[in-house]
C-alpha positions, 0 to 999 in steps of 0.5 A, a space after each residue: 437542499 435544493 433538487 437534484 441535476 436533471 439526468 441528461 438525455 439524447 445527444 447530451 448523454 451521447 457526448 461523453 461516450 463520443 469524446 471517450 470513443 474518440 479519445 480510446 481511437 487516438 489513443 490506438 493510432 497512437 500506438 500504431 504510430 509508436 510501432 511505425 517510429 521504433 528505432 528512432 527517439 520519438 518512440 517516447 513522445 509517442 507513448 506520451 500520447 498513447 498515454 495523454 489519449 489514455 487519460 482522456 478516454 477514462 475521464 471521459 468514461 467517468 464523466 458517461 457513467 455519472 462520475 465526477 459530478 462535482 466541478 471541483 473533481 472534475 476540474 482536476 481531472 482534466 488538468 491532470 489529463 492536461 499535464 499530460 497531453 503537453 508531455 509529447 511536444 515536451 518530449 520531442 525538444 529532447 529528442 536527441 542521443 544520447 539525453 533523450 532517455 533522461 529528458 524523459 524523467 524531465 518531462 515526467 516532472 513537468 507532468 507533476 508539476 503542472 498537474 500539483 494544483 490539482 494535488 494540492 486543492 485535493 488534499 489541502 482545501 477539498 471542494 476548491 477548484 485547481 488554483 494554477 499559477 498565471 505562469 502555467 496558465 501561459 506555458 501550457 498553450 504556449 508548449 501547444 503552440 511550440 508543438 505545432 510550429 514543430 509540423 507546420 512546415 511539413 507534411 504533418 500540418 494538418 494532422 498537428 494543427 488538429 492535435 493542437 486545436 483540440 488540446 486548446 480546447 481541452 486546457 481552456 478552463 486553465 487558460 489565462 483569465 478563465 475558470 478552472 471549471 471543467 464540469 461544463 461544455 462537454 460539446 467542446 470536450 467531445 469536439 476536442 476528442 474528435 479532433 485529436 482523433 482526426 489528427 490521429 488518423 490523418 497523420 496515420 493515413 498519411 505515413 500509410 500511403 507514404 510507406 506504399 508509393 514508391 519514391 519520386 526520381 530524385 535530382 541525382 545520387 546524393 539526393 537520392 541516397 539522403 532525401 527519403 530518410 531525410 523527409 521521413 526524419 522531418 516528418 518524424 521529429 518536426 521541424 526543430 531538429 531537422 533544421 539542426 541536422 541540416 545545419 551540421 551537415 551543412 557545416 560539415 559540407 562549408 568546411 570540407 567544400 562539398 558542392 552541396 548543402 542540406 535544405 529543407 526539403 533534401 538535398 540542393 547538389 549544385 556545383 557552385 554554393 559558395 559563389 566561385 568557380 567549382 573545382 574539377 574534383 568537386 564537378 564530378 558526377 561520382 567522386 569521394 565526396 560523395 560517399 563521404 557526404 553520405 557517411 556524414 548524413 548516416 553520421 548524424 542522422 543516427 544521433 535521432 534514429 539507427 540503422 533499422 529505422 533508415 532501412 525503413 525509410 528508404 535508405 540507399 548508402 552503398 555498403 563500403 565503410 561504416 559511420 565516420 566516427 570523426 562525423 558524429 562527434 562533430 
């Protein structure tokens, strides 16, 4: 038997205490933002991260306390930590009413999925390393990446674009071509636990300072009845969906010849959207449409978020009528 691992000392010894310091710090913001979501369907892509934090604090404390000393043990670890990690970015491409309670036991089998490798070399061929498949070895980064594109067109860029670097990082031992070998690197470990933390906290520090300043004055009243849970909307569950709920109002708006559309970045309240000249209804500052036009929105907004959630984010409709009904079945 040859001599036993030299014990690690200084920074080396400090840096899984790092990683699982800053891994138990996003696991807590992660939370925070759990609360901050009630009421809309990210609240489980939310607990999918308080989870995925979970996981990586306590390999990381393992690692600290001198566990997982073998590569085979901790290579599974971490893929399991991995599993979950790509769970949240799974969970928001489900995250409409009336499916996104049952996409969630969707994702839950994409967690065992992607962590049976592990299972497997634990129970079938001990002291083997995670033997996973070049399609997982593909998809995982890809459902990061899918994850990111999410936010990178809106305010939560930076934030996500932390998420994902550190993520990569913790797959790499399951990129394609690389070894399933966790037990080293624990610099790029701790480096990815910061990020994920500085994520966290921007992303916080962002919907903190959101939630204080008061709105800007909009473009008019449409706009200023829609645009604030909009943005927040978009910010809440990324770009995928927001985009789809701009495109069925703006069908709405096509067919019943409102003189708006639903961008990006809110409301466009023009008078002349299809190229003609607008009617004398249509060119009025306050007429039905625009009630109806905001019944709309509430309509399909309400597919991702309930009344509570819009009350929080500034919402402004006049209380004169309900949801159509007709609308949100549109």
């Amino acid at each position: 038997m040859g001599p036993p691992p030299a014990t690690p000392t200084g920074i080396a010894a400090a840096l899984p205490l790092i990683a699982a310091a800053s891994a138990a710090v996003a696991g807590g913001l992660a939370a925070f933002g759990m609360i901050r979501v009630r009421g809309s369907t990210a609240v489980p892509a939310a607990a999918w991260s308080v989870a995925a934090c979970l996981a990586l604090a306590a390999e990381m404390a393992m690692r600290s306390a001198g566990g997982l000393a073998d590569p085979a043990a901790a290579a599974a670890a971490r893929l399991a930590v991995v599993a979950v990690a790509v769970c949240p970015a799974m969970s928001l491409l489900g995250a409409k009413r009336p499916q996104h309670g049952v996409w969630q036991f969707i994702v839950a089998t994409l967690a065992f999925v992607l962590v049976m490798p592990a299972i497997s070399a634990r129970l079938m061929r001990p002291g083997s390393l995670p033997d996973v498949h070049l399609i997982g070895r593909f998809f995982m980064p890809v459902l990061v990446l899918v994850g990111w594109l999410n936010f990178a067109g809106t305010r939560r860029a930076l934030p996500a674009s932390c998420v994902a670097i550190g993520q990569i990082l913790l797959m790499r031992g399951f990129l394609p071509g690389a070894r399933a070998d966790a037990a080293g690197g624990m610099g790029l470990d701790a480096l990815a636990a910061v990020l994920l933390a500085a994520g966290a906290l921007l992303a916080t520090i962002q919907t903190l300072a959101v939630a204080g300043r008061p709105a800007p004055p909009a473009a008019g009243p449409l706009a200023a009845a829609i645009d604030p849970a909009f943005v927040a909307l978009r910010d809440t569950l990324g770009a995928a969906w927001a985009l789809r709920l701009a495109e069925a109002f703006n069908a709405l708006a096509t067919t019943r010849g409102w003189p708006c559309r639903l961008r990006f970045g809110g409301i466009d309240e023009t008078s002349d959207v299809s190229g003609g000249e607008p009617s004398c209804e249509a060119s009025c500052e306050t007429t039905a449409w625009h009630a109806d036009a905001v019944h709309a929105f509430r309509a399909l907004a309400r597919r991702f978020v309930d009344d509570g959630w819009l009350s929080r984010h500034g919402w402004r409709e006049t209380r004169n009528g309900g949801p159509r009904d007709d609308l949100a079945a549109s």
